[in-house]
N, C-alpha and C positions, 0 to 999 in steps of 0.2 A: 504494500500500500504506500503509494507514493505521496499521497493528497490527506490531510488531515480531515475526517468530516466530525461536524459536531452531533454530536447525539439528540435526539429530539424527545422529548419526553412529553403526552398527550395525557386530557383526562378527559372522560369523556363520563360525567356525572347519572347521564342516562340511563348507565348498564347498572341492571340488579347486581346485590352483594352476590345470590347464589351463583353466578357466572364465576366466581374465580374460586368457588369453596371447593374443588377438585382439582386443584393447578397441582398439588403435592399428590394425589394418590397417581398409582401406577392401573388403575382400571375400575369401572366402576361406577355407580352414582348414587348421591343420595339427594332426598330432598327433604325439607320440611314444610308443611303445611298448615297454617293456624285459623281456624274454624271459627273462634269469636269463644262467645258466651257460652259454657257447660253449666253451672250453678251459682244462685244469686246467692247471699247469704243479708239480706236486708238491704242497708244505703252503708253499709262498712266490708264493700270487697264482692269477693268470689272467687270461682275458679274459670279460667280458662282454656280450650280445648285446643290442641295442634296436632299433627300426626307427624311421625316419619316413616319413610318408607325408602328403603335400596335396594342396589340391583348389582351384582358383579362385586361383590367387597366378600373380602375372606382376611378377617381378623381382627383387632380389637379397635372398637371407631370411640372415637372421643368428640362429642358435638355439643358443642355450644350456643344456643339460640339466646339472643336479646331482642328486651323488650323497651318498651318507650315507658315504661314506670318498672319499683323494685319490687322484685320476687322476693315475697315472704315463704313459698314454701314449692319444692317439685315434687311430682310422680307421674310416674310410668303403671302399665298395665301389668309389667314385666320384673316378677320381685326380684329377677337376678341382673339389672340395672344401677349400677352406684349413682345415685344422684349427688349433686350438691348445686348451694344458690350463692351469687353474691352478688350483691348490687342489684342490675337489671339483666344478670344475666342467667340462665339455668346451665349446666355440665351433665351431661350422660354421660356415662362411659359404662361400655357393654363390646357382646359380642356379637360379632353380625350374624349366628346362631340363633340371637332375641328374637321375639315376637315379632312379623313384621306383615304390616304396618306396624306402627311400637304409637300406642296411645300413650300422649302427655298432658297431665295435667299442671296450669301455672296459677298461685293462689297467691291473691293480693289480701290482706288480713290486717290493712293499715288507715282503713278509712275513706280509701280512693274508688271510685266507679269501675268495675268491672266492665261497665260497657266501654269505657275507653281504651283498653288495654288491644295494644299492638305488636306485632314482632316486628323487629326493627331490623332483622337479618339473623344468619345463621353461618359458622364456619365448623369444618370435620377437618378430624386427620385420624388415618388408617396404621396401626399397627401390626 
């Protein structure tokens, strides 16, 4: 290379999160899907329903879904799923073995409308 070129770097705001949440697995796909409202608990919360569902993965998926307010609490349909929550985000880690589709539950317990409650994206990685 004789000629120096400079590198360009583009963002293109447009594209959904899930478009790069498989750039690290070597085959595969997963998605997640959030459904809205599963159960009211008065004008202090509820629970939220999403699903996941993949295709072509063989081994331990670690998936991350955020939401636009904080999870007070996760589950699955799937007792052999390790959940945990922090902030606005929930963690699965399981094996692609699990129940699938894999039912989630996301439980706001802090005073906030369950009807507003959004997934703001999701990222996987495959072990």
């Amino acid at each position: 290379m004789k000629m120096y070129k400079k590198p360009i770097v583009t963002v293109d705001a447009g594209l959904a999160e899930g478009v790069y949440a498989a750039s690290g697995a070597s085959k595969g796909t997963l998605n997640v899907t959030y459904h809205g409202v599963w159960d009211r608990w008065g004008t202090n919360g509820g629970k939220g329903l999403a699903m996941a569902d993949w295709s072509g993965i063989d081994g331990t998926i670690t998936l991350n879904v955020t939401f636009n307010d904080t999870v007070d609490q996760a589950e699955t349909d799937d007792a052999s799923v390790q959940t945990s929550w922090s902030g606005k985000t929930a963690t699965f880690t399981f094996a692609s073995t699990a129940s699938n589709p894999l039912t989630i539950g996301i439980h706001l317990n802090h005073g906030t409308s369950i009807d507003d409650l959004k997934m703001t994206g999701f990222t996987y990685s495959v072990n």
